[in-house]
Backbone as a printed PyTorch tensor [residue, N CA C, xyz], in Angstrom:
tensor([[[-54.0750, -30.5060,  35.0680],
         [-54.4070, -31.9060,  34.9050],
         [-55.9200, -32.0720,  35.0160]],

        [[-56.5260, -32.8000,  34.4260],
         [-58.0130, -33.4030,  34.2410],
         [-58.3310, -33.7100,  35.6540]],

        [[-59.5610, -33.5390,  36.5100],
         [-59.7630, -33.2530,  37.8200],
         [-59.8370, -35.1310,  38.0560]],

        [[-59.6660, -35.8210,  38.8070],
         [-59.7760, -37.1610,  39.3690],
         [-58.2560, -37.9420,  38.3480]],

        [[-57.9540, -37.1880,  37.6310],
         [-56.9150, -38.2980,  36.5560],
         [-55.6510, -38.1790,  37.5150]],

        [[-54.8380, -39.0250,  37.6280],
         [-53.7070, -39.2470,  38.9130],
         [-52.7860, -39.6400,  38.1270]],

        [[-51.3770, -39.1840,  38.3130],
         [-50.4530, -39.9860,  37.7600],
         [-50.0940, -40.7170,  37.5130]],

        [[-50.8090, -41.8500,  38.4510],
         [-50.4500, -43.6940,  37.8350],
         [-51.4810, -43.9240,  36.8220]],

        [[-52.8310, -43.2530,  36.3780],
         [-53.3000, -43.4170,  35.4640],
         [-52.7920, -42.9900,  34.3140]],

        [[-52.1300, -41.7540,  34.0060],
         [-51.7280, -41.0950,  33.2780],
         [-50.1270, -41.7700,  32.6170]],

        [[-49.5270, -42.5400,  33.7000],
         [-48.7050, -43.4350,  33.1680],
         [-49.1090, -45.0860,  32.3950]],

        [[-50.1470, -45.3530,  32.9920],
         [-51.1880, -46.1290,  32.3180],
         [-51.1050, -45.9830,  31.1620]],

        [[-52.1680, -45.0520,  31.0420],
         [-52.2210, -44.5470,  29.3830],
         [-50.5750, -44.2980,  28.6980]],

        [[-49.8800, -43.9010,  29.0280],
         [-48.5950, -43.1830,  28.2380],
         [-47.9740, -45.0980,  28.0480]],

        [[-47.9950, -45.7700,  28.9570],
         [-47.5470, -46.9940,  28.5700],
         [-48.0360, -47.8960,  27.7420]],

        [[-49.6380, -47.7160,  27.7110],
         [-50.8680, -48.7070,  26.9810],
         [-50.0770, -47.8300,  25.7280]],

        [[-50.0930, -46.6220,  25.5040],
         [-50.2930, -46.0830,  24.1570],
         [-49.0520, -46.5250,  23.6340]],

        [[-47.7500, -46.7850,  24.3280],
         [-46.0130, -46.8050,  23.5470],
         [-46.3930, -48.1250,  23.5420]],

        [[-46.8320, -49.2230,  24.0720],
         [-46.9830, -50.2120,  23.7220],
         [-47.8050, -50.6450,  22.2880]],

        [[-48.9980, -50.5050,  22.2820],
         [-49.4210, -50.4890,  21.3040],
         [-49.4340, -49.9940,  19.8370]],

        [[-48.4570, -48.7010,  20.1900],
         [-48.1490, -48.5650,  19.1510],
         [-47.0560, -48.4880,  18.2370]],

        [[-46.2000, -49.0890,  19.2380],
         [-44.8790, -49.8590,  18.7900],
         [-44.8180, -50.9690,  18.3020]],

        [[-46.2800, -51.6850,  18.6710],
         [-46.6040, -52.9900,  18.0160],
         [-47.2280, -52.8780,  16.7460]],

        [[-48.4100, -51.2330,  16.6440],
         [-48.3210, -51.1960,  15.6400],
         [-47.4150, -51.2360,  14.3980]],

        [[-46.5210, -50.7880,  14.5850],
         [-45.1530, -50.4150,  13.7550],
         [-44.5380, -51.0690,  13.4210]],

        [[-44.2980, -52.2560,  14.3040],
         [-44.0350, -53.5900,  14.0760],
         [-44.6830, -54.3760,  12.6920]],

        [[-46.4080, -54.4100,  13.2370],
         [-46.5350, -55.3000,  12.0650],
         [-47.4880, -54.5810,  10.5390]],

        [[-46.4680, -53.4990,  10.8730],
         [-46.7570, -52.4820,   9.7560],
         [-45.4590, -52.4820,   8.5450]],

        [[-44.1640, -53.1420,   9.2940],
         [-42.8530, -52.9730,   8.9170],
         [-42.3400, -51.6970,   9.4390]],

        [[-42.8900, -51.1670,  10.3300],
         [-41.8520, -49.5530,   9.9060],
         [-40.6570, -49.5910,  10.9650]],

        [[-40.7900, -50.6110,  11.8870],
         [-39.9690, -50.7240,  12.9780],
         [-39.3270, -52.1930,  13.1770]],

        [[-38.8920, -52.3990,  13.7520],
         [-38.0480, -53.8180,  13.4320],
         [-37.9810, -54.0660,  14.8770]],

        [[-37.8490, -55.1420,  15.1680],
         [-37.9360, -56.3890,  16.5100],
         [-36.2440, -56.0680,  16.8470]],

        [[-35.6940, -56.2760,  15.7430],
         [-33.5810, -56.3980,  16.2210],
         [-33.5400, -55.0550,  15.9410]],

        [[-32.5840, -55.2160,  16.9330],
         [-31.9100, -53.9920,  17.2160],
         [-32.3570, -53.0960,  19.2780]],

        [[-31.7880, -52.0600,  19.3040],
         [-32.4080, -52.0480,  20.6700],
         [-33.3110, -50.8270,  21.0650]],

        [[-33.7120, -50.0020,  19.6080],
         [-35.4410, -49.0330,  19.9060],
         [-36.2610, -50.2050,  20.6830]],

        [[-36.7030, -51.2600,  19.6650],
         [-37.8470, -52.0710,  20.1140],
         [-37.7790, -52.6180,  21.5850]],

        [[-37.1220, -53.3040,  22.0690],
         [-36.6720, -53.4420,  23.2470],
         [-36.8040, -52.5660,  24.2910]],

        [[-35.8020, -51.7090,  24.0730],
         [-36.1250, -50.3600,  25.0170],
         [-37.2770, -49.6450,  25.4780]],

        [[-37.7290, -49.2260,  24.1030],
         [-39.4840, -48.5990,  24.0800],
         [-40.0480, -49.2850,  24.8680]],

        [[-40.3680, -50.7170,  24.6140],
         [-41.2600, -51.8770,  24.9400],
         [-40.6040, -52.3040,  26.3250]],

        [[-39.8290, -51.8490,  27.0850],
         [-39.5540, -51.9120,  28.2720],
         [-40.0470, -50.6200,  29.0870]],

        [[-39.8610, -49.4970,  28.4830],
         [-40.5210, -48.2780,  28.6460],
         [-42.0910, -48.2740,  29.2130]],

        [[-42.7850, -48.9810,  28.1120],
         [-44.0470, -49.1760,  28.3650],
         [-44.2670, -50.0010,  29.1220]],

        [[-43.4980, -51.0910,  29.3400],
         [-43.7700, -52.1560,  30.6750],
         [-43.6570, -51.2580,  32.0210]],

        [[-42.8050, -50.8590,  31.8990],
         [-42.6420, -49.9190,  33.7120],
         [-43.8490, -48.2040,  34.0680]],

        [[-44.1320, -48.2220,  32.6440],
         [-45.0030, -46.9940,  32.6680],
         [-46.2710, -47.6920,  33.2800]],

        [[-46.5660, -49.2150,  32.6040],
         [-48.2700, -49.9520,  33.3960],
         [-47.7430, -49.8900,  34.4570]],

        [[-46.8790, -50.9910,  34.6690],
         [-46.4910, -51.3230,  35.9430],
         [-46.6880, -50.4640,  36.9920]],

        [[-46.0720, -49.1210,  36.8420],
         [-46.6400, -47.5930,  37.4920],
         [-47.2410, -47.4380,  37.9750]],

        [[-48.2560, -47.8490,  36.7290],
         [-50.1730, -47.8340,  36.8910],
         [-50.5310, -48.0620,  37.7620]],

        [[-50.0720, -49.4430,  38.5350],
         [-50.7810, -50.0900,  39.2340],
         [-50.5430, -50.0910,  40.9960]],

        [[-49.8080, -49.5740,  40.7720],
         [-49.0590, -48.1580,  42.4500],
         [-50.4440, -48.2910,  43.1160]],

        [[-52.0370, -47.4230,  42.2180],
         [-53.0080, -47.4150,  43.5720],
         [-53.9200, -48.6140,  43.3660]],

        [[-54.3870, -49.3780,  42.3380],
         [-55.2790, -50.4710,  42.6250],
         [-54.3610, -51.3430,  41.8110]],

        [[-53.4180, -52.4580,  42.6160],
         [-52.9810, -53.4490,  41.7390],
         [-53.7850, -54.2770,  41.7330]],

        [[-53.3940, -55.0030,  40.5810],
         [-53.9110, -56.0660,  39.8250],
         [-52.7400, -56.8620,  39.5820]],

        [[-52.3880, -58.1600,  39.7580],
         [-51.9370, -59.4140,  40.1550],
         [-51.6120, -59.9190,  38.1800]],

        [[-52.7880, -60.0260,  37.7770],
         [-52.3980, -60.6260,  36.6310],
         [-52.0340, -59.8980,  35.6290]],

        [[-52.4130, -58.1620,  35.4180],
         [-51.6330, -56.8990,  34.6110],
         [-50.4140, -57.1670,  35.3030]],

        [[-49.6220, -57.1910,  36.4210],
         [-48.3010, -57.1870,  36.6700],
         [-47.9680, -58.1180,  36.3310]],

        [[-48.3880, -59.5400,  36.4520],
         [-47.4270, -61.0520,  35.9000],
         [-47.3490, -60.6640,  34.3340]],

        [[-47.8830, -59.8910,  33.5000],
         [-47.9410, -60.2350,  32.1570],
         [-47.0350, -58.7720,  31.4570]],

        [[-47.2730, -57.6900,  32.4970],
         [-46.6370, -56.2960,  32.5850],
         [-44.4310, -57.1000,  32.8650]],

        [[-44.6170, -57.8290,  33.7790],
         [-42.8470, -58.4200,  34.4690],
         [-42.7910, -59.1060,  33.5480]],

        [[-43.6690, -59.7460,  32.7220],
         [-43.1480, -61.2730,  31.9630],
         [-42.2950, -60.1070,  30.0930]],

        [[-43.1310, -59.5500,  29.7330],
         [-42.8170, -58.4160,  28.7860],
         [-41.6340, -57.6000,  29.0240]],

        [[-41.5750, -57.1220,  30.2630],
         [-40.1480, -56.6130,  30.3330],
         [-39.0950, -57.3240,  30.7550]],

        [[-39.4710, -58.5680,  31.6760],
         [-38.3340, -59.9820,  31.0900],
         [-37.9070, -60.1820,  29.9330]],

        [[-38.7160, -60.2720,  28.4890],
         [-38.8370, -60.3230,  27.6960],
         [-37.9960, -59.7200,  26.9910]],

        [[-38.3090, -57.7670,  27.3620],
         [-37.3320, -57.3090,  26.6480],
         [-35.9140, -56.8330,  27.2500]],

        [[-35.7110, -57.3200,  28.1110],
         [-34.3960, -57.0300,  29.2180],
         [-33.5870, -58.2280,  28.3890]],

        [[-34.4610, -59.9980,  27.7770],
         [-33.3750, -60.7190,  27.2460],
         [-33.0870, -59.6370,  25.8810]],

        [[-34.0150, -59.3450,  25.1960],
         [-34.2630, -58.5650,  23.7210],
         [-32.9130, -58.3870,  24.0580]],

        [[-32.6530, -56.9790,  25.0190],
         [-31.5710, -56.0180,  24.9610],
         [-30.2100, -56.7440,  25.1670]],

        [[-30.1270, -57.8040,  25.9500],
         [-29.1480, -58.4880,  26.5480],
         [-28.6440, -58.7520,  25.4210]],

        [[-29.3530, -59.9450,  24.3940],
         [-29.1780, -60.5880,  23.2040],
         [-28.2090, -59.4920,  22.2270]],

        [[-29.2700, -58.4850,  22.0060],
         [-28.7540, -57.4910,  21.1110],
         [-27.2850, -56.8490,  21.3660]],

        [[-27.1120, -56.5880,  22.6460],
         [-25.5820, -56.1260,  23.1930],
         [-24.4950, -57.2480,  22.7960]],

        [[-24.8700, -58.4060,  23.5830],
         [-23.9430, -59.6570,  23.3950],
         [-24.0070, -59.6640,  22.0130]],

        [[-25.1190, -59.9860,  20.5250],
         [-24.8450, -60.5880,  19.9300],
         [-23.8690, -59.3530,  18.4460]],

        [[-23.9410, -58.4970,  19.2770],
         [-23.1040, -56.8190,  18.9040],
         [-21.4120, -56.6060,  18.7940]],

        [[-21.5230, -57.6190,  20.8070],
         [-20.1090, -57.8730,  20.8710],
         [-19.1460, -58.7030,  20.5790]],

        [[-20.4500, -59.9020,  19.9320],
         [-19.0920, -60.9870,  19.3570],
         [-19.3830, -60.5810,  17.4840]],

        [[-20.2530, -59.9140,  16.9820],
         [-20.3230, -59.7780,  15.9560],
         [-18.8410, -59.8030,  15.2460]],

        [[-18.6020, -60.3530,  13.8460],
         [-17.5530, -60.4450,  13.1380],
         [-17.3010, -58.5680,  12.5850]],

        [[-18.6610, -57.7660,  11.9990],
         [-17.9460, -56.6990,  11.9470],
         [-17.5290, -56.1030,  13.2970]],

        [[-18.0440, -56.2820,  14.2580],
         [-17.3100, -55.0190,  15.0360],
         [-15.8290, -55.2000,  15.6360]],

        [[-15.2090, -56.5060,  15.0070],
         [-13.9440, -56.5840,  16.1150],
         [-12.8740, -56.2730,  14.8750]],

        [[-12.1500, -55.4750,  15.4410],
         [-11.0730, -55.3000,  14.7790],
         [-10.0450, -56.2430,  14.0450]],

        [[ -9.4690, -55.6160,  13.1690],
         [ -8.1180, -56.9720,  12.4390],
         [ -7.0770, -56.8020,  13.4290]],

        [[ -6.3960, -57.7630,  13.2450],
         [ -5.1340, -57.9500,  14.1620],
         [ -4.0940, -57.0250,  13.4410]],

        [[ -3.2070, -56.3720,  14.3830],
         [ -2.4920, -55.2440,  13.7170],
         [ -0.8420, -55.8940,  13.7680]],

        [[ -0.3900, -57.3200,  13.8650],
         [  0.3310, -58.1350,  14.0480],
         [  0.9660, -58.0080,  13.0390]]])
């Protein structure tokens, strides 16, 4: 490891980078908002800052780090629920 670089930095970076560049992808088209990669990833990267901030927190990176993975915790919620009442996935009645 790089001499002074610490693991909550190093999760820093690994989170700044899945973030950003999942957003790239986003408004590139190559990745899509529905469904539950985006969500997930982008929750990924919320808990990787969040990490970060283990040795010098910062107050307003965490309100905006919790508010994003609020964010995508509804994403995922939405996506499950709106999965399970979906018309294809429920079966015909075998009556």
């Amino acid at each position: 490891m790089v001499p002074g670089l610490h693991w909550y930095d190093v999760f820093g970076y690994m989170g700044s980078a899945i973030v950003v560049v999942l957003y790239f992808l986003n408004m590139r088209g190559m990745i899509s908002t529905r469904g539950l990669s985006y969500p997930l990833v982008n929750l990924l990267g919320c808990f990787l800052i969040i990490s970060s901030l283990w040795h010098d927190f910062n107050l307003p990176a965490f309100l905006i780090e919790a508010f994003w993975a609020l964010v995508s915790v509804y994403g995922i919620a939405e996506t499950l629920w709106q999965r399970r009442v979906s018309p294809a996935s429920r079966q015909p009645n075998q009556g």
